[in-house]
Backbone bond lengths (Angstrom), bond angles and torsions (degrees), N, CA, C in turn:
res aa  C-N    CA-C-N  psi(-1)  N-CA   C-N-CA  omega(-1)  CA-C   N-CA-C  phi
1 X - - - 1.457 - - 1.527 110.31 -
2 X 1.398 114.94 -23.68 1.370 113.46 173.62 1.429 112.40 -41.49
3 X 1.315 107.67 -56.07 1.395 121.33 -161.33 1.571 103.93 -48.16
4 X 1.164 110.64 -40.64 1.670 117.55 -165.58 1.715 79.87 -83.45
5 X 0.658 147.39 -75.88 2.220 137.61 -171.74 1.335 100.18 -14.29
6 X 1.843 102.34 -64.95 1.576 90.09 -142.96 1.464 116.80 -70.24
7 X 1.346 140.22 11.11 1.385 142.39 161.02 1.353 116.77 -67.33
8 X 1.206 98.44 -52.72 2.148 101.75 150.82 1.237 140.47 2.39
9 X 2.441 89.02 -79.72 0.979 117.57 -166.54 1.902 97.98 -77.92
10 X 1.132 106.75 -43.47 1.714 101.51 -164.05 1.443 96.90 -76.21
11 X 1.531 148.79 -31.30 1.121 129.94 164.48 1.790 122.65 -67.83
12 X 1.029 119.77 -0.85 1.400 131.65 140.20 1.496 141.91 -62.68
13 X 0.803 70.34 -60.02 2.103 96.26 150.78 0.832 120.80 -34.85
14 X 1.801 100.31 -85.66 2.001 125.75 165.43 1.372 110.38 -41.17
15 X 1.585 150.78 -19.37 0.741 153.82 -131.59 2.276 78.41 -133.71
16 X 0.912 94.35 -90.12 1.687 111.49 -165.63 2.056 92.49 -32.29
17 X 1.415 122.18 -65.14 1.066 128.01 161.69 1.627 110.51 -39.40
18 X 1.048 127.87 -37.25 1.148 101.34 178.33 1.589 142.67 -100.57
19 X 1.513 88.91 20.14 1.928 127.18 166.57 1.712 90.57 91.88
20 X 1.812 123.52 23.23 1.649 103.57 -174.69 1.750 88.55 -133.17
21 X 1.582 118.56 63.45 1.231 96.74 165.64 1.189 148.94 -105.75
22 X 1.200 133.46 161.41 1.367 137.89 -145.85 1.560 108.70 -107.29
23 X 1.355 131.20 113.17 1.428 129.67 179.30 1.514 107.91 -90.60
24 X 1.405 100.66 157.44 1.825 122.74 -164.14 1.522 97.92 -53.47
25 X 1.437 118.49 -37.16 1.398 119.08 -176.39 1.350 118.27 -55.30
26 X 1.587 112.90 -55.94 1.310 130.61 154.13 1.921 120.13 -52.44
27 X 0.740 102.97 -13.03 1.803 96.80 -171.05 1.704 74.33 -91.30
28 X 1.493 132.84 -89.97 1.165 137.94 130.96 2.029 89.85 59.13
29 X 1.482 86.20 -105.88 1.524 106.44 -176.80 1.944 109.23 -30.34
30 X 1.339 97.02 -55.84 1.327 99.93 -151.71 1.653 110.21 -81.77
31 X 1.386 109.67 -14.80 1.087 129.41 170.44 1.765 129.29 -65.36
32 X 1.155 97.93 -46.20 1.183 138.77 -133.31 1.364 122.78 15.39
33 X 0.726 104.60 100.72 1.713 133.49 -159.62 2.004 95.91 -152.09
34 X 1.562 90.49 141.76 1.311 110.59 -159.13 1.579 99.97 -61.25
35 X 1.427 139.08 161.66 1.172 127.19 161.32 1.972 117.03 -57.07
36 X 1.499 111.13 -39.51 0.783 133.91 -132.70 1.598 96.05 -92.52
37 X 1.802 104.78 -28.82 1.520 126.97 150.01 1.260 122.71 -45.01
38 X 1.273 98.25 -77.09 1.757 108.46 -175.69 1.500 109.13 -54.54
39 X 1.167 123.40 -47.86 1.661 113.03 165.68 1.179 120.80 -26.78
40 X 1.372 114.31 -69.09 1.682 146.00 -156.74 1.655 72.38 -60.91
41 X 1.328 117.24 -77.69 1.590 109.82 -152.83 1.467 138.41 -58.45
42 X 1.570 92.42 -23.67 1.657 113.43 -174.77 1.731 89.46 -96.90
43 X 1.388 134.77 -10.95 1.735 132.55 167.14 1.339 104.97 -101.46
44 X 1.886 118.84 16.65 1.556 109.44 172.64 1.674 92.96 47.60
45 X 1.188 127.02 76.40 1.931 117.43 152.15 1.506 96.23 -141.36
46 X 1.257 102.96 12.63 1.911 84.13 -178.59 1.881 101.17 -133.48
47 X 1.027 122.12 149.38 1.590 120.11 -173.91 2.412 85.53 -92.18
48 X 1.035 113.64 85.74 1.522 112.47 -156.47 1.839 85.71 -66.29
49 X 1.578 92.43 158.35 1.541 107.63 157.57 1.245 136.58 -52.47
50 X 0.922 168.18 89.06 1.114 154.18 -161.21 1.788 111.29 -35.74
51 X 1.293 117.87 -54.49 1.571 114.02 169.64 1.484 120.96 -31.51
52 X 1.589 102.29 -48.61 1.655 114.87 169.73 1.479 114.03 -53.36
53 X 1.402 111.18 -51.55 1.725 107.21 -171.83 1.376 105.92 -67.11
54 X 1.207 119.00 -42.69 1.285 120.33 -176.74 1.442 113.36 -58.40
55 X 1.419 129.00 -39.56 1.632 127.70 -175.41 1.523 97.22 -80.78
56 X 1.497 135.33 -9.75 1.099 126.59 170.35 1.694 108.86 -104.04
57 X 1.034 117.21 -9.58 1.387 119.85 152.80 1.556 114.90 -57.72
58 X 1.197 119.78 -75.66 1.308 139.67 149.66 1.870 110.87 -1.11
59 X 1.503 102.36 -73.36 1.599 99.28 -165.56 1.611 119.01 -81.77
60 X 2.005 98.55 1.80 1.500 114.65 169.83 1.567 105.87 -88.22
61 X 1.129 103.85 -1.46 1.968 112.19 -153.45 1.810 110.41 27.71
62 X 1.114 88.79 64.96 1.913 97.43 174.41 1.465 96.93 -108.89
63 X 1.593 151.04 129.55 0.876 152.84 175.29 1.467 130.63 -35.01
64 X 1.578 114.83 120.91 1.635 110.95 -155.53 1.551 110.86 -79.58
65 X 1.833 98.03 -38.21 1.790 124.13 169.28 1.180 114.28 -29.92
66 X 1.532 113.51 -22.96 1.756 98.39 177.03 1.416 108.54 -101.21
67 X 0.908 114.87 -2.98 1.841 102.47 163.71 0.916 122.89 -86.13
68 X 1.432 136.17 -6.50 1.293 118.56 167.29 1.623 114.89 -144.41
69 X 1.802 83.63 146.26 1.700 81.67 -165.33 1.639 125.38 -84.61
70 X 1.495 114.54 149.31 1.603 111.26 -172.52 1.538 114.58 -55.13
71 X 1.138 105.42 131.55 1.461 123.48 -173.28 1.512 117.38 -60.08
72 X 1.161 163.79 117.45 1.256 143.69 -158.17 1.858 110.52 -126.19
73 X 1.462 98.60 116.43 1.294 75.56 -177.91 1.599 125.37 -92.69
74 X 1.707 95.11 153.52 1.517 103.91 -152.85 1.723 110.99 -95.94
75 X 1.415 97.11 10.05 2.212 115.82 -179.32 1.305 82.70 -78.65
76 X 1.000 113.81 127.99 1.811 110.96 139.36 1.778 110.44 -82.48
77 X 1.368 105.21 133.99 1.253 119.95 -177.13 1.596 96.63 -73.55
78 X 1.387 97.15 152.44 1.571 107.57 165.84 1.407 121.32 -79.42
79 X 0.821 113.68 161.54 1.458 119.08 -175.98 1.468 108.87 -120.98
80 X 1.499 114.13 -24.12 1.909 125.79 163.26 1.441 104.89 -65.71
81 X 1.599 99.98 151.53 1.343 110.58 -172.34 1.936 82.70 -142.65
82 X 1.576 108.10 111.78 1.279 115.63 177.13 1.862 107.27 -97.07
């Protein structure tokens, strides 16, 4: 799950570095994601939901498409037509 955090943390970063940064309260807001969430997640103490990363994916607008993988379906279609 790290892996899915650290896009988070460095677009926070990119953000703070770039004189426009955004506090947990505010990520928080825009997310909507609990305050109490976004702490835990951006201090690594919570194994977060995926729903959560994703609405904080979302209010970073960092791409959501890479968290989850394409679904494949496992029916084979028929090819008979009765």
């Amino acid at each position: 799950m790290t892996d899915l955090i650290q896009p988070i943390l460095d677009e926070l970063e990119r953000l703070e570095r770039a004189g426009s940064p955004i506090s947990q309260a505010e990520l928080s807001r825009l997310s909507d994601v609990s305050p109490s969430t976004v702490s835990e997640i951006v201090n690594g103490k919570l194994g977060a939901h995926l729903v959560n990363i994703e609405k904080i994916y979302g209010a970073l607008g960092l791409g959501v498409k890479r968290l989850r993988k394409p679904v494949q379906n496992k029916s084979p279609k028929s090819d008979t037509c009765t």
